[in-house]
C-alpha positions as CSV (number, residue, x, y, z in Angstrom):
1,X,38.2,-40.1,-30.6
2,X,39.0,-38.1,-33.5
3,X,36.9,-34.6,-34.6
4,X,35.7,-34.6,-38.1
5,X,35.2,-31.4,-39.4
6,X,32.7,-32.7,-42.3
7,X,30.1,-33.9,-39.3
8,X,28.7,-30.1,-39.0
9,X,28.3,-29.9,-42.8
10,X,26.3,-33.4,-43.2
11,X,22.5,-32.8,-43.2
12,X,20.5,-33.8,-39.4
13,X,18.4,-36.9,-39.6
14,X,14.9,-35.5,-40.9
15,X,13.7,-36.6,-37.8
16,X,15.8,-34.5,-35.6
17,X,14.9,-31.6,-38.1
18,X,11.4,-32.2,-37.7
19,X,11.8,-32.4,-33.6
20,X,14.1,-29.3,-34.0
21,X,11.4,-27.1,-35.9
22,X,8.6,-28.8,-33.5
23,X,10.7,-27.3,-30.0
24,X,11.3,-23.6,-32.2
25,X,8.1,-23.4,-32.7
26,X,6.8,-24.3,-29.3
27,X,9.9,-22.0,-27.9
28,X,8.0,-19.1,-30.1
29,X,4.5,-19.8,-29.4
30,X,5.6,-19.8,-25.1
31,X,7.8,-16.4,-25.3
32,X,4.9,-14.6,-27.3
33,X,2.4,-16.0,-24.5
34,X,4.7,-14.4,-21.9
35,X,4.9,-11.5,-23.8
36,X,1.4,-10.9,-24.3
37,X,0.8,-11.6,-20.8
38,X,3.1,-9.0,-19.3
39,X,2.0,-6.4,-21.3
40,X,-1.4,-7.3,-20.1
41,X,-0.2,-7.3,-16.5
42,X,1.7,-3.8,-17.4
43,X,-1.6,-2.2,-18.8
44,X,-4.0,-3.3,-15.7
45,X,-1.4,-1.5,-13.5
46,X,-1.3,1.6,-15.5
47,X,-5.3,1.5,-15.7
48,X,-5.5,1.2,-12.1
49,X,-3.4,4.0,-11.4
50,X,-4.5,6.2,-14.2
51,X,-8.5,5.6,-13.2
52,X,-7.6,5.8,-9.0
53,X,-9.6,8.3,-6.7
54,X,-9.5,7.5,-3.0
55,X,-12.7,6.6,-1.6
56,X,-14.0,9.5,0.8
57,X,-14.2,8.7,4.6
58,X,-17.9,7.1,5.4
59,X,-20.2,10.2,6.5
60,X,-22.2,9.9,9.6
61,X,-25.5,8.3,9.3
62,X,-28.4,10.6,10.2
63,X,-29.3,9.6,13.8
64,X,-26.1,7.6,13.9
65,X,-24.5,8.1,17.9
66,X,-21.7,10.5,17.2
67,X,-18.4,8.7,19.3
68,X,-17.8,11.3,22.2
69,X,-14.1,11.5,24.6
70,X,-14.5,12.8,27.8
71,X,-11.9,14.7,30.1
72,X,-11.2,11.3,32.6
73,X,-11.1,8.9,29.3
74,X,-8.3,11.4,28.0
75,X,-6.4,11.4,31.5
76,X,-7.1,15.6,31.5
77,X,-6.6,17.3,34.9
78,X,-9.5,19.4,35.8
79,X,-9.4,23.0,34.4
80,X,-7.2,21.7,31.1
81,X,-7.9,24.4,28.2
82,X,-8.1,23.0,24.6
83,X,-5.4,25.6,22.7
84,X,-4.8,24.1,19.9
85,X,-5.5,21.5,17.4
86,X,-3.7,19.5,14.4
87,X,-5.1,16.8,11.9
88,X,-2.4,14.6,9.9
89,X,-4.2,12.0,7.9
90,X,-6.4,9.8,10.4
91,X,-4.9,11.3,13.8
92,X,-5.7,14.1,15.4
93,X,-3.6,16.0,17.8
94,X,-5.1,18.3,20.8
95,X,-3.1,20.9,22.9
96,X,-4.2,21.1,26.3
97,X,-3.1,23.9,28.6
98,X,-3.1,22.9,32.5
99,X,-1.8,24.1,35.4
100,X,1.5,22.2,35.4
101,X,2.1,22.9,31.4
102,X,0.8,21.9,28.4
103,X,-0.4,18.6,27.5
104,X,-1.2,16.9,24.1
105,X,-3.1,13.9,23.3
106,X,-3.1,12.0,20.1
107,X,-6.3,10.3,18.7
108,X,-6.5,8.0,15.7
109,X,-9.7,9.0,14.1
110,X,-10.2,5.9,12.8
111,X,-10.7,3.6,16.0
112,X,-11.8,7.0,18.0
113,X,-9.0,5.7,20.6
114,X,-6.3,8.0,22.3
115,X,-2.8,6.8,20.3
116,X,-0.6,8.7,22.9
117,X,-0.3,11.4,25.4
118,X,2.7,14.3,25.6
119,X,3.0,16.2,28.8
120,X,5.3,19.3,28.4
121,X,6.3,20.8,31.8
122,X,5.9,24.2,32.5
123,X,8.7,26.8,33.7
């Protein structure tokens, strides 16, 4: 089996030409879809984030029953004294003072549940 350098300079069959254009063609016609395509998927993620408000929480109804949390359904000790108070986001943090120290109690605003309950010991 012998090379011949004069087989690259001989002309292709015009059917392989025509097969050859036919699969460039095709090649450009599929890399401009793609293209077209991801700058469409590009823009509809800049939109979104461009045109994006968060939706304010759902206001009470009028006459709507207003969720209530008792002392015994927070685990409070008789005589506990709300101190303090922190909201981060959706959960809301109370401070209780009590005899034997302070205690706080975590409640997700969302599912009006207590999260989690700290109790910090007194001196």
């Amino acid at each position: 089996m012998t090379d011949h350098p004069d087989d690259e300079d001989k002309p292709l069959d015009p059917a392989v030409e025509q097969v050859s254009r036919r699969i460039r063609r095709l090649m450009l016609i599929s890399a401009l879809t793609l293209g077209f395509g991801l700058v469409a998927v590009f823009l509809a993620i800049g939109y979104r984030l461009m045109t994006w408000q968060p939706k304010p929480p759902p206001a009470l109804a009028a006459g709507a029953a207003v969720p209530t949390l008792d002392r015994a359904t927070l685990g409070l000790p008789a005589g506990a004294r709300l101190v303090t108070t922190a909201l981060d986001g959706d959960r809301l943090a109370l401070g209780f003072e009590t005899a034997t120290g302070t205690m706080i109690v975590v409640i997700d605003l969302r599912t009006k549940a207590m999260v989690d309950r700290l109790v910090v010991a007194g001196e």
